[in-house]
C-alpha positions as CSV (number, residue, x, y, z in Angstrom):
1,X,119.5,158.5,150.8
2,X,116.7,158.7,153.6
3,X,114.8,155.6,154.2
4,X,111.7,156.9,152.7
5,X,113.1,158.2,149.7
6,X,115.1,154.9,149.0
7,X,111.9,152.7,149.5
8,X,110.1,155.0,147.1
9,X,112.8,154.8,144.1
10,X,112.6,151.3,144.5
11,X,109.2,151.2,144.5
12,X,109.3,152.9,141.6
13,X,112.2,151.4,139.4
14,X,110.4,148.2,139.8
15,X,106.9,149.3,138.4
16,X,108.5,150.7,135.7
17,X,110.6,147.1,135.0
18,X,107.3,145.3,136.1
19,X,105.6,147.5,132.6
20,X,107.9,146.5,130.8
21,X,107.9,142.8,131.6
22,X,104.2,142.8,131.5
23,X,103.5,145.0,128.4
24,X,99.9,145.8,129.0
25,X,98.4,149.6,129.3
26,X,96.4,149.4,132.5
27,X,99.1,148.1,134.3
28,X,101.0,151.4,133.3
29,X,98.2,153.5,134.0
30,X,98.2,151.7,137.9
31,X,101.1,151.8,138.2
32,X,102.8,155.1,136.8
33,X,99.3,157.7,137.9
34,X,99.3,158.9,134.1
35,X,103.1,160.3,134.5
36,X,102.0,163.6,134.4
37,X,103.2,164.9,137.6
38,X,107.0,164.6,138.7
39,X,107.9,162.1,141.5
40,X,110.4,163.5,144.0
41,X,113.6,160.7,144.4
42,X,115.9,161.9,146.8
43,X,119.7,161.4,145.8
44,X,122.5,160.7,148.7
45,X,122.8,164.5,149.4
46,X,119.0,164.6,150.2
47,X,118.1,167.2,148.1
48,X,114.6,166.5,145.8
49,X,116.2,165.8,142.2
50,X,113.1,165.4,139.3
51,X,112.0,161.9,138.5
52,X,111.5,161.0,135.4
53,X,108.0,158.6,134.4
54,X,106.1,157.2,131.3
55,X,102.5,158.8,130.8
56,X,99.7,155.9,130.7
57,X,99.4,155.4,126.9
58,X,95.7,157.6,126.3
59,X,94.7,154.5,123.2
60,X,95.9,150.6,122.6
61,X,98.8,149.2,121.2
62,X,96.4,148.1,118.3
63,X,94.3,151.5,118.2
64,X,97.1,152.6,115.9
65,X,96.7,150.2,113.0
66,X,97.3,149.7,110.3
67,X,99.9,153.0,110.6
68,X,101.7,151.6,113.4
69,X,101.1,148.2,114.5
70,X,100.3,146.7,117.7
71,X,103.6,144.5,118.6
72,X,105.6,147.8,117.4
73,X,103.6,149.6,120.1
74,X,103.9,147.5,122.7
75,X,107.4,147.0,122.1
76,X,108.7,150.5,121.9
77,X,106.5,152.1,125.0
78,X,107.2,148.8,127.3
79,X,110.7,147.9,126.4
80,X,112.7,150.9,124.8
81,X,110.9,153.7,126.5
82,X,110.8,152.0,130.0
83,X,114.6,151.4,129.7
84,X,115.3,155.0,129.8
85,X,113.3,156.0,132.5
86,X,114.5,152.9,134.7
87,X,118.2,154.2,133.5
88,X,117.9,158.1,134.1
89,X,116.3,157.7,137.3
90,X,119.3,155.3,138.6
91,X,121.9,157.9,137.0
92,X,120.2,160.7,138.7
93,X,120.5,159.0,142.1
94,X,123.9,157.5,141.4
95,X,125.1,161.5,140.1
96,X,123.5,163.2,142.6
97,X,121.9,165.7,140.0
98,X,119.6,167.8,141.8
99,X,117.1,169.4,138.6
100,X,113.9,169.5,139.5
101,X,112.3,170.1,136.0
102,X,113.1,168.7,132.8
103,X,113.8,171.9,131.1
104,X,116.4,172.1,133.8
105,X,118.1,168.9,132.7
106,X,118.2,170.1,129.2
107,X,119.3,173.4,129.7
108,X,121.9,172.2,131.3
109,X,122.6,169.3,128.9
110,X,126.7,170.0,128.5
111,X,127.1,169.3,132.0
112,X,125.2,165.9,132.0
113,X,127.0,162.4,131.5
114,X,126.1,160.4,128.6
115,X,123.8,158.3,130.5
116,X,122.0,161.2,131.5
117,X,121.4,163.2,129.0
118,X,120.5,160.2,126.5
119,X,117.9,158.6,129.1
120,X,116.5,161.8,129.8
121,X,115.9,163.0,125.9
122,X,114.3,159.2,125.6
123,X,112.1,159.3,128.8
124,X,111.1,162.7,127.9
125,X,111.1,162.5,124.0
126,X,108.8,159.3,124.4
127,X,105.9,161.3,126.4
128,X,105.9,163.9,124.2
129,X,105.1,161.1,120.7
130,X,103.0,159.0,122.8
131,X,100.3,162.7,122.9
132,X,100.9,163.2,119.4
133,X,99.5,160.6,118.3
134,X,95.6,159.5,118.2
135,X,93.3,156.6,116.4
136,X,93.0,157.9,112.8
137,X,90.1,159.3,112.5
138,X,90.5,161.9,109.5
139,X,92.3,164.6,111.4
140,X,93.3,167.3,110.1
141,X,95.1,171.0,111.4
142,X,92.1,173.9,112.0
143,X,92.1,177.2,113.3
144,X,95.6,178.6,114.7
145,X,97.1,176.0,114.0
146,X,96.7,175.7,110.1
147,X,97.2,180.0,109.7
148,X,99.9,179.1,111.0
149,X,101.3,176.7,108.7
150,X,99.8,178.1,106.1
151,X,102.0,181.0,107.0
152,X,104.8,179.6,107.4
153,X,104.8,177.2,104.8
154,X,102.6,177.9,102.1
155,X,100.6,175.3,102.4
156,X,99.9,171.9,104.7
157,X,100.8,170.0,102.0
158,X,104.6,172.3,102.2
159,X,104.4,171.7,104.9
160,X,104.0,167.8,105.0
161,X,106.9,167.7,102.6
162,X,109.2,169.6,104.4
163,X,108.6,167.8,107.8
164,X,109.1,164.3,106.0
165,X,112.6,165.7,104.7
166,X,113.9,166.4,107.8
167,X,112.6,163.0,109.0
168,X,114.7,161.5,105.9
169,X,117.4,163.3,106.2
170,X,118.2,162.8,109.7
171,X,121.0,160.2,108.9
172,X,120.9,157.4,111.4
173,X,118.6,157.3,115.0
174,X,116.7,161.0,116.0
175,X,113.9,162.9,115.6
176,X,112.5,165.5,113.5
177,X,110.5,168.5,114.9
178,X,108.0,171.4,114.5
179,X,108.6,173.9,116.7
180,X,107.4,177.5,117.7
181,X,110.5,179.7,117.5
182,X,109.7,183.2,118.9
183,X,106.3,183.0,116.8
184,X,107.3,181.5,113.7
185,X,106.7,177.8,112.7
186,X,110.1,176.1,111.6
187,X,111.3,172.3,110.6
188,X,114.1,170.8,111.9
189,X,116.0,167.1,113.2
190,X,117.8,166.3,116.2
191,X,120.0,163.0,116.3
192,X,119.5,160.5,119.0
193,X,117.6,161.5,122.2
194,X,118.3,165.5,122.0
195,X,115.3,167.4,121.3
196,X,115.4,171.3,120.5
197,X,115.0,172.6,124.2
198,X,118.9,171.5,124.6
199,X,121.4,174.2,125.1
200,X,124.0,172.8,122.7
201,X,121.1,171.9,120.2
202,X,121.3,173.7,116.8
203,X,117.9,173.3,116.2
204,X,115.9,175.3,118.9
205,X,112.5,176.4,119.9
206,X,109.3,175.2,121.6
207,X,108.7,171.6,120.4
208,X,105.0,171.3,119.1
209,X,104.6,168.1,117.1
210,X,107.9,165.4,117.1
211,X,108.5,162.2,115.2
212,X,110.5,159.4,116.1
213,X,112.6,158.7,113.2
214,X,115.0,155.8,115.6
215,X,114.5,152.4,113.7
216,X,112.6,150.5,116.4
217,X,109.8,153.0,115.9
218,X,109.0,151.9,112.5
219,X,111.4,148.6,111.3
220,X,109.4,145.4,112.5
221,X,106.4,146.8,109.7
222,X,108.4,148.5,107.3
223,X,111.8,147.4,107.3
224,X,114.2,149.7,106.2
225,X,111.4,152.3,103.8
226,X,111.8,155.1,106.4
227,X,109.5,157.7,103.8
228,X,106.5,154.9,104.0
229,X,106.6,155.0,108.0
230,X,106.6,158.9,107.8
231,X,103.5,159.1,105.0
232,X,101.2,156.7,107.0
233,X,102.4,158.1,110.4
234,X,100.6,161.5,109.4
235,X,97.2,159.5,110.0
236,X,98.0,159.1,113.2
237,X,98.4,162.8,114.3
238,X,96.9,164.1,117.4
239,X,96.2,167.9,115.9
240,X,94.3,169.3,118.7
241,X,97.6,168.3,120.9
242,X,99.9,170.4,118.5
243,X,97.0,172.9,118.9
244,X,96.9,173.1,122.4
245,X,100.9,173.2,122.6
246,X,100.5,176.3,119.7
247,X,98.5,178.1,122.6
């Protein structure tokens, strides 16, 4: 690794710890520029591999409540998400990948190790839930967005149903999805950290609104009731993101 590219890993692996340690959001937004654009790391080849990074949280760990509390919050973006950035940025240094995109990482997901591919789906999983979600404020789908649905399930209300059984029925830690499969809405789960833009995944298609059904995102509020998470998580929904990802 080049001098300059090892300094600015470093630099970077220890923001990301310092986050985590620290816990507050405009520490994140100093430090990690919003996450929205890709930091170069070089690995020991010195080719430019993708970096993965946390987006500033757009609200406050309480701006939530009462759907999803503030400790919760803080907790899962600080501790659990920050671990798998800090972890898939040392494994893509220590492996030598060479992606530059994330869609390259999960295309390619068979030929990943474990560490990889699970830090990555986090890192990248995380971003995505972090814009879903918004202060409740009565939202509600318009436009596009609700034809749509409306199309493809009957109804929001179908459509709330179905969404919450794939978020119960994924047995054990994942996520459930709605996604935009060559113009048509479906509903499906993933477990752990995949997410449907994996090759190997069996549920595919452009991911427009995703839930993280993983215990720590819901079990210091309500325990082990799973369904109540999901029903006062739907307050929380950022619509005109799903919206915007609809296109």
């Amino acid at each position: 690794m080049e001098t300059s590219g090892r300094r600015k890993f470093l630099r970077n692996t220890l923001a990301l710890a310092a986050t985590a340690t620290l816990g507050t959001n405009a520490l994140a937004a100093a430090t990690l520029k919003g996450g929205k654009k890709k930091e170069p790391a070089n690995n020991q080849d010195g080719n430019v591999a993708y970096a993965f990074a946390q987006i500033a949280l757009p609200y406050a760990y309480n701006a939530l409540e009462p759907h999803i509390d503030a400790l919760t919050m803080d907790i899962h973006y600080t501790k659990h998400h920050a671990t798998y950035v800090k972890n898939v940025n040392e494994a893509i240094v220590a492996e030598k990948v060479t992606y530059t995109t994330p869609e390259e990482f999960f295309s390619n997901a068979t030929k990943l190790s474990a560490k990889i591919r699970n830090n990555a789906g986090g890192a990248w999983n995380h971003n995505f839930f972090w814009e879903n979600l918004a202060p409740a404020k009565g939202q509600a789908p318009t436009g596009k967005l609700l034809e749509a649905i409306n199309g493809s399930f009957g109804s929001l209300d179908k459509f709330k149903e179905e969404f919450a059984k794939a978020g119960t029925g994924r047995f054990g830690s994942g996520w459930a999805w709605l996604v935009d499969n060559n113009g048509k809405l479906e509903i499906g789960s993933t477990p752990n950290q995949d997410n449907p833009l994996f090759e190997d995944s069996a549920f595919k298609g452009k991911p427009l609104l995703g839930l993280d059904v993983w215990e720590h995102a819901y079990y210091l509020h309500y325990q082990n009731k799973r369904p109540d998470y999901i029903t006062a998580w739907w307050n929380v929904v950022n619509w005109d993101t799903v919206a915007k990802r609809l296109g």
